[in-house]
C-alpha positions, 0 to 999 in steps of 0.5 A: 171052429168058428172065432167068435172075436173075429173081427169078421163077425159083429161083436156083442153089446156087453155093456148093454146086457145084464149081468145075467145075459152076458153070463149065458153068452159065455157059457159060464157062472159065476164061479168060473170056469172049470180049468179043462174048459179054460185050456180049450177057450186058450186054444181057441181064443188065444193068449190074451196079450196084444201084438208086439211093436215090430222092431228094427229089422236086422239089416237095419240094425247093422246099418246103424252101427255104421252111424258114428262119426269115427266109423264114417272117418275110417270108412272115408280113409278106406274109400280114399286108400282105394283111389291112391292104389292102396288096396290091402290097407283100404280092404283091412280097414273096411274088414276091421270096420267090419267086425267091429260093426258086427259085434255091436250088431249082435250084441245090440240084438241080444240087449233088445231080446234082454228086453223082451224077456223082462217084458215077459217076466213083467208080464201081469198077472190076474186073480180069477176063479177056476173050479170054483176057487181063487187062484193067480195066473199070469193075465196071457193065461185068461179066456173069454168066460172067465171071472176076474177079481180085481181091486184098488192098484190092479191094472185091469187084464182084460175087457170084464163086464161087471157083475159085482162093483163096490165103490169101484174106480177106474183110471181110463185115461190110457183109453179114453182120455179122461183124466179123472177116475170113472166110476163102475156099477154092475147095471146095464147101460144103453147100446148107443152110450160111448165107450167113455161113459159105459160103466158096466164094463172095465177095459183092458190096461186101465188102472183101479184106482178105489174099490174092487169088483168081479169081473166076466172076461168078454173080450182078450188080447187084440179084440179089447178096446185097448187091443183095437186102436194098437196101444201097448202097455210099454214100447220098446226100450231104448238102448242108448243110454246118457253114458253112451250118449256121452261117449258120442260126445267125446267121440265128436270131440277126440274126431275133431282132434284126430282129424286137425292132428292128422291134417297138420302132421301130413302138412308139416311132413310135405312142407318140412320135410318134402315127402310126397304128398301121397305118402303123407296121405296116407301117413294121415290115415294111419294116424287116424285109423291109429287113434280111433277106438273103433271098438269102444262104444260096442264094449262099453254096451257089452259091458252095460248088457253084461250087468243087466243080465247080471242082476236079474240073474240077482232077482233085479230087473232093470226096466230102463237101462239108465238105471245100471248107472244111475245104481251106482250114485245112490246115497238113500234108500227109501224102503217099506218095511212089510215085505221088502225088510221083512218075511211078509208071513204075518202071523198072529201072536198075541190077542187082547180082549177087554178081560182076557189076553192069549199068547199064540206059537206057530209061525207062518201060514201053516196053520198049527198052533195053540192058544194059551191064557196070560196072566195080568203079570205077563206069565204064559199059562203051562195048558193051552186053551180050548175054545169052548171055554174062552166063547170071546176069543171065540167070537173075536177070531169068527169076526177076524174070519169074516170081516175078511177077503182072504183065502187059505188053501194047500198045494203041493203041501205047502199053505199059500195065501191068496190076498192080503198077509194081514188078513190072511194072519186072522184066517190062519188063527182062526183055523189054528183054533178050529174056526173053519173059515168056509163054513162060518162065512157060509154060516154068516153070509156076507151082504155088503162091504166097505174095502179098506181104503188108506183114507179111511183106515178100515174095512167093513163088512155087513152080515145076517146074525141070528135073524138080524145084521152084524156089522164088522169092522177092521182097522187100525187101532187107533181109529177104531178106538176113536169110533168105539164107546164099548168093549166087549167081556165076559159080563158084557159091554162095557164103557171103554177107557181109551187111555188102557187101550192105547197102553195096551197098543203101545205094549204089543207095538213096542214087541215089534207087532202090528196090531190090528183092532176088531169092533163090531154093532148090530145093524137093522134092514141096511141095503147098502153099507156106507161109510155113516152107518160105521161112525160111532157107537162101535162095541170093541171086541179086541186086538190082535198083535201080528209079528212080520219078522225081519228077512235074516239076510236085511241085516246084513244087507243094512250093514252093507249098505251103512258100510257103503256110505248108503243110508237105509231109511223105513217108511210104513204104515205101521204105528211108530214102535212097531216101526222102531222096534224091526228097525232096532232089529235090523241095525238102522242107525238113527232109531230113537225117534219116528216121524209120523205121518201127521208130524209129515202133514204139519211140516213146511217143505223147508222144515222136512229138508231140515230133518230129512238126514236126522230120521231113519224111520218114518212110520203112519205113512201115506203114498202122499207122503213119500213123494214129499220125502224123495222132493226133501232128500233131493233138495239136500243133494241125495240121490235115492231110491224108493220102493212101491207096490200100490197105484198110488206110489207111481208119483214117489216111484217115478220122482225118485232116481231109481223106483223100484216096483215089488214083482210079487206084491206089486202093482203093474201100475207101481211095476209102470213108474218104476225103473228096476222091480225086484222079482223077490220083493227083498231088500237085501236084493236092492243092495246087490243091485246097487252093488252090481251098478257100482261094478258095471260102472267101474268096468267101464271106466276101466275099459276105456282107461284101458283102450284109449292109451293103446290109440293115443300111442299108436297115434303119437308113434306115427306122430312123432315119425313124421315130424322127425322126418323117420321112418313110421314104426307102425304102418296104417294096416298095422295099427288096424290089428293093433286096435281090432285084435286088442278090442275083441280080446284085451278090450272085452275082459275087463267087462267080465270082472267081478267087483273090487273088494273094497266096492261097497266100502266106498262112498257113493259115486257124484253122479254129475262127476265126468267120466274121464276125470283128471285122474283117469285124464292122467292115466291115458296120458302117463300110459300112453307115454310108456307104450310110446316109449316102448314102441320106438324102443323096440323098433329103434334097437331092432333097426340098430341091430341090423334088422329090417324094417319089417321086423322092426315093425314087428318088434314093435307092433308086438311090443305095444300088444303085449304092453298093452295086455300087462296094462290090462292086469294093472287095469284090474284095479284103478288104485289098488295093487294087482302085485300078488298072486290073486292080482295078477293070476285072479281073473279067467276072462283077463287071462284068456284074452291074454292067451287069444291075443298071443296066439293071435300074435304068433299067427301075425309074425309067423304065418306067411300070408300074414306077413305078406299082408302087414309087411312083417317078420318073425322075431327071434328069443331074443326079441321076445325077451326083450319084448317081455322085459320091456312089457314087465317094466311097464306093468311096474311103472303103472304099480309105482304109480298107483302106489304115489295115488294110495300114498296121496290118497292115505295123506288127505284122509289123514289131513282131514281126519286130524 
């Protein structure tokens, strides 16, 4: 069957047909399509998505892993090996440079499919009516002739011609440039309008900025505006990240250094002690082949890889690789509260009318529970209530029904939400009281609606009622309190007395409720519900308390994260007790005050940074505002994370050091600003991450303590043999085993550790602090000394033994292999001991690299092409006693060393303390 959005064919002027006519054109109603038509548009039309950016071809990808100056310098010393006659050494240098290369190829081909995959779990989703009921389908799924529901903070899935608009906006400055909101109608425009002006129509990837709408799909994927001029929603990310950029930089530097010390050591060696030119050459090269870590940068993306993977297994998706490290630093954690440190199963629990109060039991969405009276001294009648004798309750749940988007349904025989909890708590009240919520809105058909906007703080709804309009209204408390002058009871309207009601506010919030207030007036002949028509004269129907209890595993998280040296901090827009009382609930330390959003407003930017360490709760809170809080936290030096879920969190998002988007509740454009999204929308899921960017960092910074002193020794063996006029107790071809055997085993394992116990019981990381500060500075050089002094040992008592050269470089290239994989248990731990059973027998990875690299020993002393190519000879027991002995000393001396650190350490915090 023929396309209909082939380009080949012309396609249709949506913007200028009615309503009506585009309906016809797509074979559909208004209530959508039936989902076995969907699955048929599907095969016909195509997933709606665009075409991915084509990356790097492989070959180019393995070209690029040859663009670093200490692969081109062996490369060189390989090159020139050849010309000098030395083809075994120029060949094992080119097959090292080799596999080295392919790991990092294969490697960074896996990362770009990481990638692609958290492209794909970021994928959007879109809510759409399929056999006549809501429901959400990831946006690929939609079909030309579907009806898609969108509102303020969605990014439109695809090209929709409107059929319903209310005070509907669009950000299309993605598509058309324009850089303020547009604003949608239903009603046809021109054919001829241009594409920025054609208010009928929604486009695919812009982002709703007010309002909400009904949309009919009429074009997908590529066919979409946006599809046409080959614009994605997100390029490709980049690998590269300021930790591998820095480890260029020190690459530059230790090449600059390697090459002057080779250069000088070959000088010295021909004018000093007259060696012939060619072999001093190649004693440089040796040196340099020696002291290059030519497996670093590749273990070090592993390792990044590895805990990228590692926490979206934990429900954290990094978007920007950046992020891994930065996790690591973070000292506040800005977070909203509904949620992310609660269930978001609001649920109503307690209603207040102008002469009556009901407790509710039940918890969740199922809708099972009863109503019971309370008396005025707060004691729960034993019989519950039937709602023909309570007709205000009655009428106050039937107005919470209607003045409502939300829709409960039942799959698979669990109750699902599709819409908003708040709302969706009044919807399951009502039908836990037999409110039917189909059947009264069919009984009281809506006219027209005002959407709840954060400017306004209520949502209004027009109605027909007994032959006339009702107007209902929704909101916070407060302000509806300030609009009423009424309040509905048994004897009818009443004056109302505002101080009661802001007691009766206070009481239900102090329970850790968020509280909500209905309110209602009769309207005459209105044709479009505007914003006037609500101010004032407002009759009170009632309240309602809704409890979002906290998420169980928060309260540990917050422990941790108090433990950690990280601050959890609440921001929402819930009233300041409701706020306090979960923050009490969840351990929070600071929780005798709450800064509103109005206290935010009075305050100079220099009086927010005074108070931003003092005040963990931060309640009546707008998206505004929280740009404003990260700007004051940064200013005192903290670095910080912020949650979001609306379009208008994008600013704080992107300002803060890690955003993170919620993946459920989430908008795409807070998902686009964010740098990690939380596929649960949890709390406690941010903590892990952050633990896992300490773990990733910290098995870096091992990795390289680990690998450089295996180089610095080689390099300072060779060194210290030229300039003493002796023999070279690791030949160039050696010292390339050496290094390749020791970074695709020794070298990897580090990078599969789990985390030190005491991780998150450390403050957190300066960001601006190096990464081979003095510390580690010290470690490189004090081991690199030890496995020198091995290395000479070995080869010196071997020579003084009577044994040949050949075995005496045996003797020694093991002994610096096998020091190196004692080195590596001691690198377990930076600090702490590894003198216990878990210590040194406590990791898998650690001690099958052990065993790899000892077989790949065994094969390099004894096989006999082996030893044809390095120019070795198999050691006797007594030589691996010997060899084993000398390993064990150096682990010993790391562990006394470690323990002068713990004891210099335990010194200064003693000092400071007193």
């Amino acid at each position: 069957m023929e396309n209909p959005q082939s380009p080949a064919k012309p396609s249709r002027d949506w913007h200028s047909a009615s309503a009506d006519q585009a309906l016809e054109w797509q074979s559909t109603s208004v209530d959508g399509l039936s989902s076995t038509e969907a699955q048929t548009r599907l095969q016909r039309y195509g997933p709606n998505k665009l075409q991915q950016a084509q990356g790097r071809p492989w070959y180019r990808r393995l070209l690029d892993q040859l663009n670093n100056i200490l692969i081109l310098i062996l490369l060189v010393a390989a090159v020139a090996s050849f010309l000098l006659g030395h083809t075994i050494d120029a060949a094992a240098i080119v097959a090292v440079v080799a596999i080295i290369a392919l790991i990092g190829f294969i490697q960074e081909g896996k990362a770009e499919q990481a990638l692609d995959s958290i492209r794909n779990m970021l994928s959007p989703q879109a809510n759409v009516l399929r056999d006549g009921k809501r429901s959400t389908i990831p946006a690929e799924e939609l079909v030309p002739g579907d009806i898609v529901l969108v509102e303020s903070g969605d990014r439109v899935p695809a090209d929709l011609r409107l059929i319903e608009a209310r005070r509907f906006r669009t950000d299309e400055a993605a598509l058309t440039g324009e850089s303020v909101p547009v604003e949608k109608l239903s009603d046809p425009v021109k054919a001829d309008t241009d594409l920025a002006e054609r208010s009928s129509m929604a486009f695919a990837s812009t982002i709703v900025v007010q309002g909400n709408a009904r949309g009919l799909v009429v074009e997908t994927g590529r066919y979409t505006e946006i599809g046409k001029i080959s614009e994605l929603l997100r390029g490709v990310e980049q690998i590269k990240t300021p930790l591998i950029q820095q480890l260029d930089r020190a690459g530059r530097v230790l090449a600059i250094f390697i090459l002057a010390a080779a250069a000088i050591t070959a000088l010295l060696g021909t004018l000093i002690h007259d060696q012939p030119a060619a072999d001093m050459f190649m004693a440089a090269v040796g040196l340099a082949v020696a002291a290059i870590p030519e497996g670093l940068p590749a273990i070090v993306t592993i390792g990044l890889a590895l805990g990228v993977q590692s926490m979206a297994k934990r429900n954290a998706i990094i978007r920007r690789l950046p992020a891994v490290e930065t996790l690591g630093s973070i000292s506040t954690i800005f977070s909203d509260k509904t949620g992310t440190l609660t269930r978001n199963e609001m649920t109503a629990q307690a209603i207040w009318l102008g002469d009556e109060q009901f407790q509710i039991d039940g918890i969740g969405f199922e809708p099972k529970g009863r109503f019971y009276r309370v008396q005025p001294d707060g004691e729960k009648e034993p019989d519950h209530v039937d709602l023909a004798s309570a007709p205000g309750l009655s009428d106050f749940l039937r107005a919470g029904v209607l003045c409502n988007d939300t829709e409960l349904h039942q799959q698979s025989g669990q109750y699902q939400i599709y819409g908003d909890p708040t709302e969706g708590a009044l919807v399951v009240a009502g039908e836990k009281a037999g409110v039917k919520t189909l059947e009264v809105r069919q009984q009281f058909p809506r006219l027209d609606a005002i959407p709840f906007e954060s400017e306004f703080k209520y949502m209004a709804t027009l109605h027909t009622e007994n032959d006339g309009q009702r107007v209902i209204v929704k909101g916070a408390p407060d302000r509806l309190i300030e609009m009423c002058d009424s309040v509905a009871t048994k004897e009818g309207s009443v004056e109302i007395d505002r101080h009661e009601w802001e007691h009766r506010i206070h009481e239900l919030s102090s329970r850790g409720l968020r509280v909500l207030a209905i309110a209602d007036k009769p309207a005459a002949a209105i044709d479009a519900l505007d914003h006037h028509h609500i101010e004032g004269k407002l009759r009170l129907l009632g309240i309602i308390g809704l409890l979002d209890p906290p998420r169980a595993e928060v309260i540990e998280a917050v422990k941790r994260c108090q433990q950690a040296g990280i601050r959890p901090v609440m921001i929402t827009g819930d009233h300041a007790s409701t706020a306090l009382a979960i923050a009490k609930q969840l351990g929070f330390s600071q929780t005798e005050k709450a800064l509103t959003g109005r206290e935010i407003e009075a305050m100079s930017d220099q009086a927010l940074e005074e108070i931003i360490l003092d005040i963990d709760v931060f309640a009546r809170a707008s998206p505004e505002h929280k740009l404003r809080l990260v700007k004051a936290m940064q200013a005192r030096g903290g670095v910080c994370s912020m949650t979001g879920d609306g379009v208008n969190d994008g600013p704080a998002l992107k300002r803060a050091d890690v955003g993170v988007a919620m993946g459920v509740q989430g908008t795409e454009a807070a998902k686009d600003a964010s740098e990690m999204v939380l596929a649960d929308d949890n709390f406690a899921t941010i903590v892990s991450a952050i633990e896992e960017g300490r773990k990733v960092y910290d098995n870096i910074r091992k990795t390289i303590t680990f690998i450089l002193p295996t180089n610095g020794a080689q390099g300072l063996a060779i060194m210290l043999a030229v300039l003493s006029g002796s023999v070279l107790p690791v030949t160039p071809l050696q010292a390339l085993w050496v290094n390749m055997v020791v970074a695709i085993t020794l070298g990897l394992a580090l990078a599969f550790e789990t985390g030190e116990k005491d991780l998150m019981a450390r403050q957190p990381r300066d960001p601006k602090a190096p990464l081979l500060d003095l510390f580690l500075l010290w470690r490189v050089i004090f081991v690199s000394v030890l496995l020198l002094i091995g290395v000479f040992g070995m080869f010196s008592w071997i020579l003084n033994q009577g044994g040949s050269e050949a075995l005496a470089r045996a003797g020694a290239v093991n002994m610096l292999v096998t020091g190196s994989a004692a080195y590596l248990i001691n690198s377990r731990f930076l600090i702490n001991s590894t003198l216990s059973f878990a210590g040194i027998f406590g990791s898998r990875p650690v001690w099958i690299a052990i065993m790899m690299v000892m077989l790949l020993q065994m094969a390099f002393t004894y096989l006999p092409f082996m030893q044809l190519i390095f120019g070795s000879e198999g050691l006797s027991l007594t030589h691996w006693f010997a060899i084993l002995i000398g390993s064990l000393a150096i682990y010993l001396f790391i562990e006394i060393e470690k323990k002068v650190w713990r004891l210099l350490e335990s010194k200064q915090t003693h000092a400071k303390v007193n």
